[in-house]
VEXDREN-2710 file (C-alpha; in Angstrom, 1 decimal):
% VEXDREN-2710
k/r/px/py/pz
1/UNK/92.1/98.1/87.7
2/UNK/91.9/96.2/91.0
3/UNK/91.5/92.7/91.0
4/UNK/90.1/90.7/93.3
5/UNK/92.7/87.6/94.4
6/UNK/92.2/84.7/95.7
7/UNK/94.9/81.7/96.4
8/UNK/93.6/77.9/96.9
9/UNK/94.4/74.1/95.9
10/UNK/92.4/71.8/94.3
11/UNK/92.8/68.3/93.8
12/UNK/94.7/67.5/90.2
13/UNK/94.2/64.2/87.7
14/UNK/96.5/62.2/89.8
15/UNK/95.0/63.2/92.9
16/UNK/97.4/65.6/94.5
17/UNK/97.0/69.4/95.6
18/UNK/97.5/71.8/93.0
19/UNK/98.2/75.2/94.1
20/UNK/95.7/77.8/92.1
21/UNK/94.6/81.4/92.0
22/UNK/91.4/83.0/90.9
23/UNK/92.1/86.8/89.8
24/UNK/88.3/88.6/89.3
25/UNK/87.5/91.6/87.7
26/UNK/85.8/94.1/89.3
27/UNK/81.5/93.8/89.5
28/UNK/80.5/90.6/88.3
29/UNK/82.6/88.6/85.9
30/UNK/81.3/88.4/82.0
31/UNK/82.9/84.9/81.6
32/UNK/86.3/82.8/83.0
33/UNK/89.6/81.9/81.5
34/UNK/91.6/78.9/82.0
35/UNK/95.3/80.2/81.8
36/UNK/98.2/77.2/81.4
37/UNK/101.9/78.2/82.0
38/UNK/105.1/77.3/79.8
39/UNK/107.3/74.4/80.3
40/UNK/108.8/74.1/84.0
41/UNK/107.2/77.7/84.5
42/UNK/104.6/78.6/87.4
43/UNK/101.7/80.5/87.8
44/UNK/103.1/83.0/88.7
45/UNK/105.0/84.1/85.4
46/UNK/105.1/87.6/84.1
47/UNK/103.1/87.3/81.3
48/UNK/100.9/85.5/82.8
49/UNK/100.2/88.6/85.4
50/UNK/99.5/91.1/82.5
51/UNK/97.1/88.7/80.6
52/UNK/95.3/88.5/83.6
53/UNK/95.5/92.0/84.6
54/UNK/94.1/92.6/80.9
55/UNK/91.2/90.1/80.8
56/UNK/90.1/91.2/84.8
57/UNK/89.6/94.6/82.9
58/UNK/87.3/93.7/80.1
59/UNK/85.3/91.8/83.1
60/UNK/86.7/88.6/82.4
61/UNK/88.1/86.2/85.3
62/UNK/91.3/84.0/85.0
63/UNK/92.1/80.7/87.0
64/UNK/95.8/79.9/87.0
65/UNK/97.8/77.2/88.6
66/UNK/100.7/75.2/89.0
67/UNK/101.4/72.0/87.0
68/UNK/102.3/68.9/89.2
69/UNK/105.6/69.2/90.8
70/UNK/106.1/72.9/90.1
71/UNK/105.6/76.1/91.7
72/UNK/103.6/75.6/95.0
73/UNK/101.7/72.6/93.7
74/UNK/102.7/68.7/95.4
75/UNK/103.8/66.3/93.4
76/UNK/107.2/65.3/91.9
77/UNK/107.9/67.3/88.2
78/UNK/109.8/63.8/87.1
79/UNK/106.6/62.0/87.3
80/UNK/104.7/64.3/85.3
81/UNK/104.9/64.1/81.1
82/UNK/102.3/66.3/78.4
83/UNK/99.7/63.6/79.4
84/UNK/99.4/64.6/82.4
85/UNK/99.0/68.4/82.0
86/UNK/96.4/68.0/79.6
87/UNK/94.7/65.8/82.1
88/UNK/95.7/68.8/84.9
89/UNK/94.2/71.1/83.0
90/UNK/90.7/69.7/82.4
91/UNK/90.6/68.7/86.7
92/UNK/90.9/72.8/87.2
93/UNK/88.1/73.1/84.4
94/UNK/86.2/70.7/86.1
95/UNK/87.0/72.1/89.5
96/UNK/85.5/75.7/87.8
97/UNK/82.4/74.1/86.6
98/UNK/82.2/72.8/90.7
99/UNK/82.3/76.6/91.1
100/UNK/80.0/77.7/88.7
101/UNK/82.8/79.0/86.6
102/UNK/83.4/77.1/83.7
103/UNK/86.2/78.3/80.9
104/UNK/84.9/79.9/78.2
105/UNK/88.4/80.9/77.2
106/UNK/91.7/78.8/77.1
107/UNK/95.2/80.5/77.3
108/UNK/98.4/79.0/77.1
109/UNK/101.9/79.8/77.1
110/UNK/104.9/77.6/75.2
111/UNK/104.2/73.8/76.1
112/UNK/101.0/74.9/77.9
113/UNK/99.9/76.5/74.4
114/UNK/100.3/73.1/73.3
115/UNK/98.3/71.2/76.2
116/UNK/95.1/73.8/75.9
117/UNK/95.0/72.4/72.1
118/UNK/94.6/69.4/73.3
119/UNK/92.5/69.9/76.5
120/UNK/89.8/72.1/74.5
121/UNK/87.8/68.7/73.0
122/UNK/87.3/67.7/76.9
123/UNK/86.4/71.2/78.0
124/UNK/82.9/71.5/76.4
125/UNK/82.4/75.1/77.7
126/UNK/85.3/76.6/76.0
127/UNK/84.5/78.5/73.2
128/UNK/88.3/80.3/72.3
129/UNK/91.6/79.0/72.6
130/UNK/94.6/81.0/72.2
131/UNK/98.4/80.5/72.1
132/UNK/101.4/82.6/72.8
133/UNK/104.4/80.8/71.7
134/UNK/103.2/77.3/71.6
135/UNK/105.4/74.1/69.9
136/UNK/103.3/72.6/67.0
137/UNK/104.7/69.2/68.2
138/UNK/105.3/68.7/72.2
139/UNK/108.3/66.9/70.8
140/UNK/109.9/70.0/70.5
141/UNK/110.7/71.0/73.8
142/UNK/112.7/67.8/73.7
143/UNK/115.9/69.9/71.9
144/UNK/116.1/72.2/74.9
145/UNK/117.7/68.8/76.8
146/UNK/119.1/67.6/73.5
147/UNK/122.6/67.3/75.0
148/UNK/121.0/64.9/78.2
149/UNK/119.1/62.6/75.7
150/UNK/121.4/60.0/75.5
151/UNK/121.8/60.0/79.2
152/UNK/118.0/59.7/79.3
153/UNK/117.6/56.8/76.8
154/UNK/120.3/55.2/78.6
155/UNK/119.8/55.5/82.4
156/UNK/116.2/56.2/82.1
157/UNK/116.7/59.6/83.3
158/UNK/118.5/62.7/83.8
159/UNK/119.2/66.1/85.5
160/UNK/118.9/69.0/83.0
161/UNK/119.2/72.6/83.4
162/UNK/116.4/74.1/82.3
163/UNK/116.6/78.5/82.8
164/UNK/119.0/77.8/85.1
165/UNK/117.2/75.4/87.5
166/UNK/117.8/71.5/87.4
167/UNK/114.7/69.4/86.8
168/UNK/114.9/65.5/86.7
169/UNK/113.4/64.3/83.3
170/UNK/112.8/60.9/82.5
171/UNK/112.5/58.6/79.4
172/UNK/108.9/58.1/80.1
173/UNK/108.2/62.0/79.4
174/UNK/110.6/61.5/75.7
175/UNK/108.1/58.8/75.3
176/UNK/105.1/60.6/75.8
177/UNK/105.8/63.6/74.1
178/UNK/107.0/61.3/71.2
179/UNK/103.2/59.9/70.9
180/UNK/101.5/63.8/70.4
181/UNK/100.7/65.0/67.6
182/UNK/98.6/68.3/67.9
183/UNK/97.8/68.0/63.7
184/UNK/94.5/66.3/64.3
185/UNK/93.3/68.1/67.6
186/UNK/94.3/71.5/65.8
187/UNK/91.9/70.4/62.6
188/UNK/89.1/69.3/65.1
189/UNK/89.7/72.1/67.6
190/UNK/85.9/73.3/66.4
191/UNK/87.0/76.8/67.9
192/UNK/88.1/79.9/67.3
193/UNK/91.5/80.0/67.6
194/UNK/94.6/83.0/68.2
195/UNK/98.1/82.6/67.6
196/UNK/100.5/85.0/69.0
197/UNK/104.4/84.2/68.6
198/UNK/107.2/86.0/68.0
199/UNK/109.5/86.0/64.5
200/UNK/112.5/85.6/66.6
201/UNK/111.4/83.6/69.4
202/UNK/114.8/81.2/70.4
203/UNK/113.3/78.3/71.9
204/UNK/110.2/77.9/69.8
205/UNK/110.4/79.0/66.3
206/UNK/108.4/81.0/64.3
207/UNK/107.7/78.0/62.2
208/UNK/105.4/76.7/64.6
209/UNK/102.9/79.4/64.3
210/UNK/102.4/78.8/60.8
211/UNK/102.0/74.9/61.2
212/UNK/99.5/75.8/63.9
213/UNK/97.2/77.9/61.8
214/UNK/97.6/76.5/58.5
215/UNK/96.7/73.1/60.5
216/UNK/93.5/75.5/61.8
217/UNK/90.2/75.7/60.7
218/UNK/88.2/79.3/60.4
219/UNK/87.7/81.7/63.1
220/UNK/91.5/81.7/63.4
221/UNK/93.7/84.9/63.8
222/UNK/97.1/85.8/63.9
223/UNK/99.4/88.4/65.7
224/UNK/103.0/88.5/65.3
225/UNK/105.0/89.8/68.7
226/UNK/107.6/91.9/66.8
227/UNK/110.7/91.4/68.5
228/UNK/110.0/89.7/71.4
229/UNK/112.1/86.6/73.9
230/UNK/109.8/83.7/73.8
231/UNK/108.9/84.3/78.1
232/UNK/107.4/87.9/77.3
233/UNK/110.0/88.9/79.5
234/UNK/109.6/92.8/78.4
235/UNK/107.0/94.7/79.7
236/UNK/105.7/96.2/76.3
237/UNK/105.9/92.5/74.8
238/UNK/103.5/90.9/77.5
239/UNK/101.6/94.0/78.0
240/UNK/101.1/93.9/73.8
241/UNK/100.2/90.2/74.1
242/UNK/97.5/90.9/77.1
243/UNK/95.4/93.4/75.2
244/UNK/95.4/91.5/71.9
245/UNK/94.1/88.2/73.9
246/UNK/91.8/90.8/75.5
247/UNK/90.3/92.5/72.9
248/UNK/90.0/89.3/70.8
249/UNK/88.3/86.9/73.7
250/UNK/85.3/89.1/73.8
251/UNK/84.1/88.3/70.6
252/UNK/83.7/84.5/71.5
253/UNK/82.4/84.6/75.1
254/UNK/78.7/85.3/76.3
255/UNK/77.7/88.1/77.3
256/UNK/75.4/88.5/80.7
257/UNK/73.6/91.3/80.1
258/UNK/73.1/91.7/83.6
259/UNK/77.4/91.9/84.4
260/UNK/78.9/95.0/85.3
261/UNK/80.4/97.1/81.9
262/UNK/83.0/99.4/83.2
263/UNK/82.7/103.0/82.2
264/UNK/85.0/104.4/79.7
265/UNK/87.7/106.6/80.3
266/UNK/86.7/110.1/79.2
267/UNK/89.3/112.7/78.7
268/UNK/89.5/115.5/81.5
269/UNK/87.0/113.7/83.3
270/UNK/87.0/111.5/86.5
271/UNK/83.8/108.7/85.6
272/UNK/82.4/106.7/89.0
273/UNK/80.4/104.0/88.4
274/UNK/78.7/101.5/91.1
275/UNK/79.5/97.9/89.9
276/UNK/76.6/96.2/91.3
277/UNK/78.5/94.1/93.6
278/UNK/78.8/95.0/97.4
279/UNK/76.8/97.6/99.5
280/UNK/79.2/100.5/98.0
281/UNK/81.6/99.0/96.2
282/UNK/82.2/101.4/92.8
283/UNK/84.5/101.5/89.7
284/UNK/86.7/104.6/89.3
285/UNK/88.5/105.2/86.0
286/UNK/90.3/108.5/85.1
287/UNK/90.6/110.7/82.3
288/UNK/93.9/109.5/82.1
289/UNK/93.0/105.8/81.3
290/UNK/93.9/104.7/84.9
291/UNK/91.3/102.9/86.9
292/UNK/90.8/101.5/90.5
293/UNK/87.9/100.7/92.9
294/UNK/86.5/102.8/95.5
295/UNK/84.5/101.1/98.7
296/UNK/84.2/101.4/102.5
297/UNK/85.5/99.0/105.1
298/UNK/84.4/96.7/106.6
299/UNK/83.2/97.9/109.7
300/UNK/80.7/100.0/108.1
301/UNK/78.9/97.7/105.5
302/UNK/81.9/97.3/102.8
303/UNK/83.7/95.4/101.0
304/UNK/87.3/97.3/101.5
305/UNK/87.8/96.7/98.0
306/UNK/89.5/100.2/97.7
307/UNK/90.1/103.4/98.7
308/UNK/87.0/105.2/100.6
309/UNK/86.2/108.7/99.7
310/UNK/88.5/110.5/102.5
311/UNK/91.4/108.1/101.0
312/UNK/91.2/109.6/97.4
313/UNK/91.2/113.7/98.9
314/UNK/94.0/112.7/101.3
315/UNK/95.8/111.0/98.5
316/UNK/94.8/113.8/96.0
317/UNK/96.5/116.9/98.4
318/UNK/99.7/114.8/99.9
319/UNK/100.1/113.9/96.0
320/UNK/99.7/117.3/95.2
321/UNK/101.7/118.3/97.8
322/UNK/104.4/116.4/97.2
323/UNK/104.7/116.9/93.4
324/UNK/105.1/120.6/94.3
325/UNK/107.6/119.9/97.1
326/UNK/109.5/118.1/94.3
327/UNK/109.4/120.9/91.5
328/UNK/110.6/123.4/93.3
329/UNK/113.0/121.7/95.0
330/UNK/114.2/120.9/91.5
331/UNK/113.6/124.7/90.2
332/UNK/115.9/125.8/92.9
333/UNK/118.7/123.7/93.0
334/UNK/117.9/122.3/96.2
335/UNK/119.0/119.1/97.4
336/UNK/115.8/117.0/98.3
337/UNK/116.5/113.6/98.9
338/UNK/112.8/112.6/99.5
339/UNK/109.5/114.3/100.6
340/UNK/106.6/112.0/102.4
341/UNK/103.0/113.5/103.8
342/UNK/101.1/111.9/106.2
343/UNK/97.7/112.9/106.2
344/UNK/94.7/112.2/108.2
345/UNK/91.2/113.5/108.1
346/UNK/88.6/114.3/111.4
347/UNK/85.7/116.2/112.3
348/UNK/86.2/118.5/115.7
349/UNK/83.7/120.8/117.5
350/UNK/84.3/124.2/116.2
351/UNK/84.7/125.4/119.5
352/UNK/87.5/123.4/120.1
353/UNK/89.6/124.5/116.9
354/UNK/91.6/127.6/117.4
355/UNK/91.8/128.4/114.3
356/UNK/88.6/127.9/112.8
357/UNK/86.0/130.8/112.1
358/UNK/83.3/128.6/112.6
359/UNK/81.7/129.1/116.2
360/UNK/79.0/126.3/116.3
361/UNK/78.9/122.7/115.0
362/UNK/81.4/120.4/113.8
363/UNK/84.4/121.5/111.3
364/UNK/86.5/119.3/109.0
365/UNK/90.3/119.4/110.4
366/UNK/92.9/117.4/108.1
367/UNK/96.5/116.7/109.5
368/UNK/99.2/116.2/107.2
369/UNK/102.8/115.8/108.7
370/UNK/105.6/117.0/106.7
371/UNK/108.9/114.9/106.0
372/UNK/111.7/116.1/104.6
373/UNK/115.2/114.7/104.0
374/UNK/118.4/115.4/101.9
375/UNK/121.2/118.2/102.3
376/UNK/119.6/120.6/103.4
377/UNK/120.1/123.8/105.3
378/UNK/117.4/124.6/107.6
379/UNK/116.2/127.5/105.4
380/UNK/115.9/125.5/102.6
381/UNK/113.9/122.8/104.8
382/UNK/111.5/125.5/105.6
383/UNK/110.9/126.9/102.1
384/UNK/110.3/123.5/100.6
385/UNK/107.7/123.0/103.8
386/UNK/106.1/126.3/103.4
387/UNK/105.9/125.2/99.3
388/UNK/103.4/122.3/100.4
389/UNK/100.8/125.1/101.2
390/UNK/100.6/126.2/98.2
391/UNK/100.2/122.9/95.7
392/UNK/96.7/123.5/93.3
393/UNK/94.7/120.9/95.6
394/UNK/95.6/122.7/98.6
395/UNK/94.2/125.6/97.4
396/UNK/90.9/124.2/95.9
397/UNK/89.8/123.1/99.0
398/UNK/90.4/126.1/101.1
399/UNK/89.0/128.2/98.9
400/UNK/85.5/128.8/97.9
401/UNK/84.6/125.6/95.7
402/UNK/80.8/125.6/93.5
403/UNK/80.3/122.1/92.7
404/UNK/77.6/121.9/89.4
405/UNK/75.7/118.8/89.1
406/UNK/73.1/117.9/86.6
407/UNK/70.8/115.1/86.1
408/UNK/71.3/113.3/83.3
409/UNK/69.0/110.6/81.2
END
């Protein structure tokens, strides 16, 4: 799916630059999501990326950004406490209603699961809230700098390691975290609500969950993330995470009747789809489940949001090409090291191309330069090269090719 990025600041509770980014789906967004990270975190986190990839792909767009004092955002992280993320998080929900983007959605990871419980009462548009690993009490985080508390009551503040960075905490944020208590804004959250944690999640047990949706009023669901570290740090486990946040979100947002629905992947077929958005801007997904857009530049009325038509059959034959350099290199024993294609694609008057049939008018020429590297011998070399003319695509489109096409309702 390709997204549509966008990097920016906006101006946080206390008044300094938050660093953010917008990730949109392709075609017009159904609704927004407001994504907060996990404790001492950034934007920028793993999971965070696959939630968003997920969400851009049921149409949904996600605004993420760094907490004061972290990531690319000013500020000094001593300075900030729970308060002030919560307050954080409803500037960038204000900032998106400035933008005609309000969240309909809030997502939040560890301690930021925590702050959109108790952000969602000042965020009137949002109409979902879920959690991935969030404390029941922000107090908890406190027992990841257990070993500096004394040092923190006492001198009024500390340097802790926290995954192997140092960060300067100070009593004020024990104080403030002391003073939350999610029970009530849980009961009153007036929302549906998801909670996704892991049984054997290290730094914020399982225990947690259950206090979180037993505290929960109805629509509330649960997913247990078997086996997974508490950062989503494995591929399956945030991937996992990002489709069950997906699929759930879109039974609490509203739907636009006039926003882009991607086709669905059909097997054996290749579906293209205009989105609506742009002068040719269209959504490509393959039989395969893969997906992608396909546009034209700039220079001639696009958006260059993807690959243009020539793109995809150059990228189709020095594919093909390659795969088939690669298999029979293997078949033979050869010692191919690696195979690139350069291809490019131009229209010539017949007359100049020597080896074109075609007396009159313009004929379709595409170059595609060969590398090769590895031991080889130069006889090897020029069987693996001579291989290349041969790949399936190759073929298709030198030989005679019917295309069928039928009007459908």
């Amino acid at each position: 799916m390709s997204q549509k990025t966008s990097r920016f600041t906006f101006t946080g509770a206390s008044g300094l630059e938050l660093a953010a980014r917008l990730d949109l789906p392709t075609g017009k967004a159904r609704a927004y999501a407001l994504f907060a990270h996990c404790f001492t975190c950034t934007k920028d986190i793993f999971a965070a990326n696959r939630i968003s990839e997920c969400l851009n792909r049921e149409g949904i767009g996600v605004w993420r950004f760094d907490f004061t004092g972290l990531g690319a955002s000013e500020g000094e992280f001593a300075n900030t406490n729970f308060t002030s993320n919560i307050d954080d998080l409803v500037a960038a929900a204000d900032h998106m209603r400035d933008k005609d983007m309000a969240p309909q959605i809030l997502i939040g990871h560890s301690l930021g699961g925590a702050a959109v419980l108790g952000a969602a009462a000042r965020i009137p548009e949002s109409k979902a809230v879920a959690t991935i690993g969030a404390p029941a009490n922000p107090a908890h985080v406190a027992h990841i700098f257990q070993s500096s508390k004394a040092e923190i009551e006492a001198n009024g503040e500390a340097e802790v390691l926290l995954a192997g960075r140092p960060f300067k905490i100070q009593k004020q944020f024990l104080d403030d975290i002391s003073e939350h208590n999610l029970d009530q804004a849980v009961k009153k959250l007036n929302r549906a609500l998801l909670v996704l944690h892991s049984p054997i999640d290290q730094t914020v047990g399982i225990e947690n969950a259950s206090e979180i949706f037993g505290a929960a009023k109805h629509p509330k669901s649960y997913v247990s993330i078997d086996n997974a570290d508490h950062l989503l740090s494995k591929r399956a486990d945030a991937h996992y995470a990002a489709e069950m946040i997906a699929a759930w979100a879109g039974r609490y947002i509203s739907v636009d009747e006039t926003a882009f629905s991607p086709p669905k992947s059909i097997e054996g077929s290749v579906v293209v789809a205009e989105t609506g958005t742009g002068k040719f801007t269209n959504y490509v997904v393959t039989g395969t489940g893969h997906s992608l857009n396909g546009d034209e530049p700039a220079s001639v009325g696009g958006d260059n949001t993807g690959p243009t038509p020539y793109d995809f059959l150059l990228a189709a034959l020095g594919t093909c090409k390659s795969m088939t350099m690669r298999m029979y290199a293997q078949r033979k024993g050869y010692n191919l090291e690696r195979a690139e294609v350069r291809l490019s694609h131009d229209k010539v008057h017949a007359k100049d191309c020597a080896q074109c049939e075609t007396e009159s008018g313009k004929v379709d020429v595409i170059d595609a330069q060969i590398s090769i590297t590895g031991d080889l011998t130069e006889e090897e070399r020029q069987k693996i090269f001579e291989i290349a003319e041969r790949c399936p695509v190759h073929r298709t489109i030198t030989s005679e090719v019917i295309i069928k096409a039928e009007l459908k309702g």
